[in-house]
C-alpha distance (Angstrom), angle and dihedral (degrees) to the residues before:
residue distance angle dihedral
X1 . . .
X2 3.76 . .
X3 3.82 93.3 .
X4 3.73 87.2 56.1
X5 3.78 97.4 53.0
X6 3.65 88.3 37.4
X7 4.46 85.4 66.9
X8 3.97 88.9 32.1
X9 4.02 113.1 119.0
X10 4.06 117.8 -157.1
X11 3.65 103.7 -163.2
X12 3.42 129.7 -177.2
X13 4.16 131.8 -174.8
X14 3.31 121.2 -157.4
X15 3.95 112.3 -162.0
X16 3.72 102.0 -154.3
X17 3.35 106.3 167.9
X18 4.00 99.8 35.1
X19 4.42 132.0 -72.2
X20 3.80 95.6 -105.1
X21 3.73 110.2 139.5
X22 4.15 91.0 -16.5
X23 3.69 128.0 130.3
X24 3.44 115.9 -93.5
X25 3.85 116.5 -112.9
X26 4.21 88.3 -104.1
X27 3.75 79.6 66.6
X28 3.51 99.1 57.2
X29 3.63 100.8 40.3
X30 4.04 91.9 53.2
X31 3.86 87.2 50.8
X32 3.93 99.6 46.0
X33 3.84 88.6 38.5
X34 3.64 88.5 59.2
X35 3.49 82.2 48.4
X36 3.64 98.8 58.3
X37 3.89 132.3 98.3
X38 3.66 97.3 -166.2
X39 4.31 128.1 -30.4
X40 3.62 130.0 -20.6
X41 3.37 146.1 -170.8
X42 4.23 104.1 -151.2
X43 3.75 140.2 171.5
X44 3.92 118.7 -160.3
X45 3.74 110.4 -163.6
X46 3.68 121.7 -171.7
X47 3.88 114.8 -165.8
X48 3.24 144.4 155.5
X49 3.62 140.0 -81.8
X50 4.15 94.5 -94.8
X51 3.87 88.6 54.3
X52 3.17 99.3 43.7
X53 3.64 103.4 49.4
X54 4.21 81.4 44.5
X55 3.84 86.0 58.6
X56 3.78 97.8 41.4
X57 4.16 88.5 46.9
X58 3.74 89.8 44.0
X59 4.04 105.5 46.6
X60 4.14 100.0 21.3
X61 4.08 104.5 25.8
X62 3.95 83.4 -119.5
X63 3.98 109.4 139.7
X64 3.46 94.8 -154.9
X65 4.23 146.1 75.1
X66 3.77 108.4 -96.2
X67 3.49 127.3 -165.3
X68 4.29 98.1 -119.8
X69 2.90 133.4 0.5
X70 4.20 129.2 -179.5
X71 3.62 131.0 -136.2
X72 4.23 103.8 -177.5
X73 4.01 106.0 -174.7
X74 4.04 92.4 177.0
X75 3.70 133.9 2.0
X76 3.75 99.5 -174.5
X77 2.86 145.9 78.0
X78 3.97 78.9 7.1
X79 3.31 133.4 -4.9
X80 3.79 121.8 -104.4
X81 3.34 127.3 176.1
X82 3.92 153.3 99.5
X83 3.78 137.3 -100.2
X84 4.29 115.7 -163.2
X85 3.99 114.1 -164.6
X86 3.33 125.1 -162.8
X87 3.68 101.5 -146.6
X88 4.30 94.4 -164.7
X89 3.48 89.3 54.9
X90 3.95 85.2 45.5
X91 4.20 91.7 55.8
X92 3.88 87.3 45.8
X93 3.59 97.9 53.4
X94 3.68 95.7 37.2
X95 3.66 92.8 50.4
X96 4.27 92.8 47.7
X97 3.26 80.8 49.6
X98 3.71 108.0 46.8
X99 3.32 99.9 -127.6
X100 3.64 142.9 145.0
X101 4.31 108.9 -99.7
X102 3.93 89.4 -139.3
X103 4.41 86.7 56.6
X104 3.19 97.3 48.1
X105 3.92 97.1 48.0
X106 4.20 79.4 46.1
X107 3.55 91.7 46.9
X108 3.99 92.9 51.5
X109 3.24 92.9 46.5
X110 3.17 92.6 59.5
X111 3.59 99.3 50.3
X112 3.78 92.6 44.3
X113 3.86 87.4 53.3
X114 4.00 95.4 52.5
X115 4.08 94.2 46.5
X116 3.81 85.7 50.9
X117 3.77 87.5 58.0
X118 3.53 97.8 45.9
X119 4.11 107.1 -77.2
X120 3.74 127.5 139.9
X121 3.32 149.6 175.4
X122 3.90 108.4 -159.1
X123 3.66 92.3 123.2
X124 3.75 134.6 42.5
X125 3.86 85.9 -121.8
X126 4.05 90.5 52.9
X127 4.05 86.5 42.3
X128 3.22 98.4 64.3
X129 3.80 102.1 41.9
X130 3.95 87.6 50.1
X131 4.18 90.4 45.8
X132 4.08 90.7 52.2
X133 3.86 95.1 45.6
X134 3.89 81.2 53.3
X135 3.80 98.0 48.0
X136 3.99 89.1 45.2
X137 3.93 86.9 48.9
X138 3.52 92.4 46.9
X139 3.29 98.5 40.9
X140 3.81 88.1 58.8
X141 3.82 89.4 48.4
X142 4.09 87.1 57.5
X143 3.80 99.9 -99.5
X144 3.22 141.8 132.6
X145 3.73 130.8 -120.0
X146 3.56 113.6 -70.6
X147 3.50 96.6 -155.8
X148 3.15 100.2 50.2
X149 3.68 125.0 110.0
């Protein structure tokens, strides 16, 4: 049984802002499952513009609303940690970019999931290892690549 809790995932969403036109929590779990190497303990928090800028100010000196950002508080021996969307910066981007809403929520999950565990992309090096684990996960999820374009 200790192998099994060892792979489990406890998510929770928080809507903070409202549901209205969000993914549903099934959503979320099958994207940061995917994710996953292993067990986790995460937190998804969707808020609005206000917090999110507060959060981006507060932890990265970054004025501004961005569309994830990660907080990891452990990586072993499970992960614990929590993700917080911005889902208006979400529509924007997904719109400039032409994109479906339900990818790009995938697609930052994803990302938000790998830097809890450790990922980057400070370099180009780092970039582009983190951007093809995403297109393999995504890929596996059903999704296109989201770099391409």
């Amino acid at each position: 049984m200790k192998n099994a809790a060892s792979k489990r995932l406890d998510l929770s969403v928080q809507y903070a802002s409202g549901r209205d036109g969000l993914p549903p929590r099934a959503d979320f779990f099958r994207w940061a499952r995917a994710a996953l190497d292993g067990g986790g303990v995460v937190a998804i928090r969707l808020v609005d513009v206000d917090e999110g800028q507060a959060l981006n100010r507060a932890y990265r000196g970054k004025d501004y609303a961005t569309n994830v950002l990660s907080f990891p508080y452990e990586t072993t021996p499970r992960l614990s940690g929590d993700l917080v969307i911005c889902p208006s910066v979400v529509a924007r981007e997904a719109a400039e970019q032409n994109k479906l809403l339900a990818v790009h929520y995938a697609h930052l999950t994803v990302h938000g999931m790998l830097h809890l565990q450790g990922w980057d992309h400070d370099n180009d090096a780092d970039a582009e290892a983190m951007e093809n684990r995403e297109r393999t996960i995504l890929a596996a999820l059903g999704y296109d690549d989201p770099y391409a374009g």
